[in-house]
C-alpha positions, -999 to +999 in steps of 0.1 A: +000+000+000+013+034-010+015+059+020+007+095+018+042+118+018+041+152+037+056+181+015+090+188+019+095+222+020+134+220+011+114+214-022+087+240-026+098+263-061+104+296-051+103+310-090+066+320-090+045+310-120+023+332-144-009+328-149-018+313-184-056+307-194-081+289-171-094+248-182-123+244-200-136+234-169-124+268-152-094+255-134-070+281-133-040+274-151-004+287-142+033+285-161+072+284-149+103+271-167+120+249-145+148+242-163+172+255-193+196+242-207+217+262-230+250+254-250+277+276-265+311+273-277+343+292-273+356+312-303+392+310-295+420+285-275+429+313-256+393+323-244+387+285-239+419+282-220+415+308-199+375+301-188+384+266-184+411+272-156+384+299-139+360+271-139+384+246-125+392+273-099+357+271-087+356+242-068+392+248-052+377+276-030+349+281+000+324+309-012+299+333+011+267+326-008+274+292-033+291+260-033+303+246-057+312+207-067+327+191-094+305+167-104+312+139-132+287+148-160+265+117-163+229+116-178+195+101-158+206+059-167+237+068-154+255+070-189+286+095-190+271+128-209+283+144-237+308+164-213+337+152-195+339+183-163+314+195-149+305+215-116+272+219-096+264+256-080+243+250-050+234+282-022+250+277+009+227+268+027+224+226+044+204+206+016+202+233-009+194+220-041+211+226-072+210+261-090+231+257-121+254+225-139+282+240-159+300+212-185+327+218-205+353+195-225+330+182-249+337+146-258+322+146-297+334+168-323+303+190-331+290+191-297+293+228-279+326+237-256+307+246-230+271+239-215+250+251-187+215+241-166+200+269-151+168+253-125+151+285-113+124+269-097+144+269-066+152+305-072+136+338-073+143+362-104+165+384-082+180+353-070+187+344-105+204+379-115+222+378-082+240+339-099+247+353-130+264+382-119+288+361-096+290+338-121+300+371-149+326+382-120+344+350-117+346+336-149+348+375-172+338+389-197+341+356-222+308+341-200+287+369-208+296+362-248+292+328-243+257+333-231+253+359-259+260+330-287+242+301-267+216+286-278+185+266-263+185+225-261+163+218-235+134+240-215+110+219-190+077+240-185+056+233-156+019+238-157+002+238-125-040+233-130-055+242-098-089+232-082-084+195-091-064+161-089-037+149-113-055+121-127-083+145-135-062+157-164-037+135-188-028+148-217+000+145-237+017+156-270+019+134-307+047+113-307+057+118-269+069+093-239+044+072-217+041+087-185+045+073-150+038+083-120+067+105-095+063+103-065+093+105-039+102+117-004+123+146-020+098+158-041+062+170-054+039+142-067+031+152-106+036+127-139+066+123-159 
């Protein structure tokens, strides 16, 4: 028998969603991104060379506000990722969840030099600003181009329907994955 979790509040979203449109059945409908993922590469050795050793310099310090981790880039199955470095920004705070994945050293010729997750549903937009301008003043003016030339390869949307249960509403797109059921300790019930 399954058993009812509490919410965790470690895992409320703090990035507060916009409301949409309502359900045909007047259920108001809300919108966040959760996640972005973005890719870029370097234009020259030299900028790549010297972004890579700020990166690596990262993780070899204690910082006021963030910690960060290197972290071995490996995808959901546990597969290595395109990537061979990576590092994972967190807030320094006890079982603060993760804010940005930065990847570099791309294994495949064609893949981008450099890659980064953004999850800003654990931040708020100030909070946001407040990473990428640590992030700007540690890694230089070469991050700001890099975001400048990136380009999108992955955005998760959530849509929150209020005023009724999950299994009230399934829908899905053409072509798209079965869905199952999440439903862990350290997070919000919804379908995958």
């Amino acid at each position: 028998m399954k058993k009812n979790k509490l919410l965790n509040k470690k895992n409320v979203e703090f990035s507060p969603s916009e409301r949409v449109c309502y359900s045909n059945a007047g259920h108001e409908m809300k919108m966040r991104i959760d996640g972005l993922s973005l890719v870029s590469r370097f234009h020259s050795e030299e900028k790549k060379a010297d972004c890579v050793q700020k990166l690596m310099s990262l993780s070899k310090r204690e910082w006021k506000n963030y910690v960060v981790q290197e972290k071995s880039p490996r995808n959901a199955a546990g597969t290595r990722h395109p990537y061979k470095y990576g590092l994972c920004i967190s807030l320094n705070e006890s079982d603060a969840p993760m804010l940005a994945y930065i990847m570099w050293g791309p294994k495949a010729e064609g893949t981008g030099g450099f890659s980064i997750q953004f999850h800003p549903q654990h931040m708020t937009g100030k909070r946001m600003d407040l990473l990428l301008k640590w992030l700007g003043d540690r890694l230089g003016e070469v991050f700001s181009h890099l975001l400048a030339r990136a380009w999108v390869t992955r955005l998760d949307i959530a849509l929150d329907i209020y005023g009724c249960k999950l299994n009230d509403y399934l829908w899905g797109l053409k072509k798209s994955s079965i869905h199952a059921d999440y439903d862990n300790e350290n997070g919000l019930p919804d379908l995958s």
